[in-house]
C-alpha positions, 0 to 999 in steps of 0.5 A, a space after each residue: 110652467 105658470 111661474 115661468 110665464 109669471 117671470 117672464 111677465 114681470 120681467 116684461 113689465 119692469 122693461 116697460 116701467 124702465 122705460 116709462 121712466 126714462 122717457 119723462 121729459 115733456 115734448 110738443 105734438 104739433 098736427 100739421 105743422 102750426 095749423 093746429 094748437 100743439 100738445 106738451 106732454 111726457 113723450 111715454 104719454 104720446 108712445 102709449 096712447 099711439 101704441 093704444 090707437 095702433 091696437 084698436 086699429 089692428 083689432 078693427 081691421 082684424 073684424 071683417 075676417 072674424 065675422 067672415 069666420 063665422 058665416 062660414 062656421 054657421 053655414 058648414 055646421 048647417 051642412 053638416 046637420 043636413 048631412 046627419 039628416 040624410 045619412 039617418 034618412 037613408 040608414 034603411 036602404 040595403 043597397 047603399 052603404 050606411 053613413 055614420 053621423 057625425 055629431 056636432 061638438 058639445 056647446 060647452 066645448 071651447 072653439 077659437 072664435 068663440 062660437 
C-alpha cells in the first residue's frame, strides 16, 4: 500500500511540473484596472501564489470551528472525571445500582485534533 501511494504522489507531482512547465510565459496582474502598478511574472508564479493564499485562507476560516472542537472537548472530558467522581462516591450504597468508571484515554493515544 506505501509504494502505491508513493506512485500516485509521483504521478501527482509530474502532472504539476508539466504543468508549471507549460504555463512559463509572462503575463501582467494588474489590481484595479490601471490605479495601481502591474506585476509581470510567469503565469504558474500567479496560479501557485493564489492557489497558496487560497490555503491559508481556508486553514483561517477552518480555525474558529478547531478552537470550538476543543472547548467542547475540555468541557465533556471534565464531565466525565465529575461523573467517575460521583460513581466511585456512591460505589457504597446498596440501594443504587453500581457505575462502572469510565477511564479517560491515555495522554499518548492520538485524537484528530490533536488534544
Amino acid at each position: 500500500m506505501r509504494i502505491l501511494s508513493w506512485i500516485f504522489y509521483l504521478g501527482l507531482f509530474v502532472l504539476a511540473l508539466g504543468f508549471a512547465l507549460s504555463n512559463t510565459e509572462p503575463v501582467e496582474l494588474r489590481l484595479f484596472s490601471g490605479y495601481a502598478s502591474s506585476w509581470r511574472a510567469p503565469l504558474v508564479v500567479f496560479l501557485l501564489a493564489f492557489l497558496g493564499i487560497g490555503a491559508v485562507l481556508g486553514l483561517l476560516a477552518a480555525v474558529p470551528s478547531l478552537f470550538r472542537a476543543r472547548r467542547e472537548i475540555a468541557h465533556l472530558r471534565k464531565e466525565l472525571r465529575l461523573a467517575n467522581k460521583r460513581a466511585a462516591g456512591a460505589g457504597g450504597s446498596d440501594s443504587q445500582e453500581q457505575l462502572p468508571a469510565i477511564a479517560p484515554p491515555p495522554a499518548s493515544a492520538s485524537t484528530p485534533l490533536g488534544v
